[in-house]
N, C-alpha and C positions, 0 to 999 in steps of 0.2 A: 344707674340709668334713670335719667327724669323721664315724666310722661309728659303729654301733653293735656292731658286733664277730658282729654276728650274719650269717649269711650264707645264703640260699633253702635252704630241706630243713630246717633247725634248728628243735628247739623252742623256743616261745616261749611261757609260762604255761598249759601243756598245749594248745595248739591245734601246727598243723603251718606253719612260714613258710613261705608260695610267694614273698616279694617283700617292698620296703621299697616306701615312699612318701617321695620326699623335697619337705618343703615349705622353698622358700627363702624369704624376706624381707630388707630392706634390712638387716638388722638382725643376723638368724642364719640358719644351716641346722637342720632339725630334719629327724631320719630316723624313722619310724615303721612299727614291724614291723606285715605285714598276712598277718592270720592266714587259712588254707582254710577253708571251712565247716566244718560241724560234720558227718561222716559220718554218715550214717542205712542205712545198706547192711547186708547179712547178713553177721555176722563168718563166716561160714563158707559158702564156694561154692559148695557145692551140699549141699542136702538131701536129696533124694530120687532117687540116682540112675537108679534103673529106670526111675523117670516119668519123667524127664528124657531117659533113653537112649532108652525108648516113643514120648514125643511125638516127638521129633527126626524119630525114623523115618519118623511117621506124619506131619508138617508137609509143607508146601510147599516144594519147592525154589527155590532162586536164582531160576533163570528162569522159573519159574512163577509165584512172586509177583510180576515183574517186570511179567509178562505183564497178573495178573489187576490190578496199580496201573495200566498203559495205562488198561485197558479203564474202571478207575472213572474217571481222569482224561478219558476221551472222554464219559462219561455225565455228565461233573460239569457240564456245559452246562447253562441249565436250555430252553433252544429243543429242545435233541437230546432232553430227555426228555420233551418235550410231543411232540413229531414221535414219536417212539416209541410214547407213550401214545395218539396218532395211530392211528397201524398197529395197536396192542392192539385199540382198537374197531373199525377200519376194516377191517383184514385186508389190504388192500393199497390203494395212492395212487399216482396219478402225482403229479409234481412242484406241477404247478399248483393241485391239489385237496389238496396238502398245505401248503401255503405257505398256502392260504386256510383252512384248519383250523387254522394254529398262528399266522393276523396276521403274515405276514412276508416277507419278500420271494421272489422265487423264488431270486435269486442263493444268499445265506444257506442256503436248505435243501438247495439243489442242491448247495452245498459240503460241507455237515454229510452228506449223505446221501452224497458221493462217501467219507467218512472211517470213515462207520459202515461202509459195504458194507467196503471196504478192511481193514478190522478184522473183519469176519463177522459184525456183527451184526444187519447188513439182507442183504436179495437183491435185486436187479434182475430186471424180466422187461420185454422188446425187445415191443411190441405195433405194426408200423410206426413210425410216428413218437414214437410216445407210451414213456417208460418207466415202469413199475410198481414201487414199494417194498412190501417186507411183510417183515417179522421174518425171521431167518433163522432160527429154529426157538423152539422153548419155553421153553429156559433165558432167552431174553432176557427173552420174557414174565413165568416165577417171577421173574427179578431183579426190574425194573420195580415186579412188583405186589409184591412182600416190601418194597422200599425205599421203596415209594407208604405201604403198610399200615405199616410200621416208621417213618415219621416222624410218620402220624395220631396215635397215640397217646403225641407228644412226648418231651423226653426223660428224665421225671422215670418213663414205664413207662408211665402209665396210660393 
């Protein structure tokens, strides 16, 4: 096999070689330089660095964005967000009287509501035998109704 004398990182008719491709055949070897895309990025790293030092400040930390990906990942059910929108009009449900509000079995909502409490987004209340779900405070509710209200009007805005 010849090469082409070219070797990864070198140019090749102004693009940048990451690699060859070689195709063999009964016949020959042929190596064919394969160029990186074409950059599209800002030749220069930062523009604006107060905003840049600003936002940082003001953004979300590591663990908090962490936290608040859980929490969409737990809502991203779409049973936990009818069970939720549940409790918005209900104000509070036992298990039975929620599972019959969202068509579903009791296992299922008994699980989903064991994850939501677990996470803080419901509360339990012990009534004898019976347990009660309701929101565990407001923000769940703004979420809910901002993410009910923000998908209404699709995603072209309107």
């Amino acid at each position: 096999m010849t090469g082409t004398g070219r070797s990864p990182g070198r140019s090749c008719a102004g693009h940048h070689v990451v690699g060859t491709v070689v195709q063999m055949t009964n016949e020959s070897t042929q190596e064919t330089a394969v160029a990186a895309p074409e950059d599209h990025s800002c030749p220069t790293r930062v523009i604006d660095a107060e905003r840049v030092a600003a936002t940082r400040a003001r953004g979300v930390d590591a663990d908090a964005a962490t936290d608040v990906a859980s929490l969409f990942k737990l809502l991203g059910d779409p049973g936990r967000v009818r069970m939720l929108d549940a409790l918005v009009h209900a104000g509070e449900l036992c298990v039975c009287d929620l599972a019959a509000v969202v068509d579903m079995a009791e296992s299922p909502v008994s699980h989903s509501l064991r994850l939501l409490r677990n996470a803080g987004v419901v509360r339990a209340r012990r009534a004898g035998r019976q347990v009660f779900y309701r929101l565990d405070d407001d923000h769940v509710r703004l979420l809910l109704e901002l993410s009910v209200e923000h998908v209404s009007h699709g995603p072209d805005g309107r």
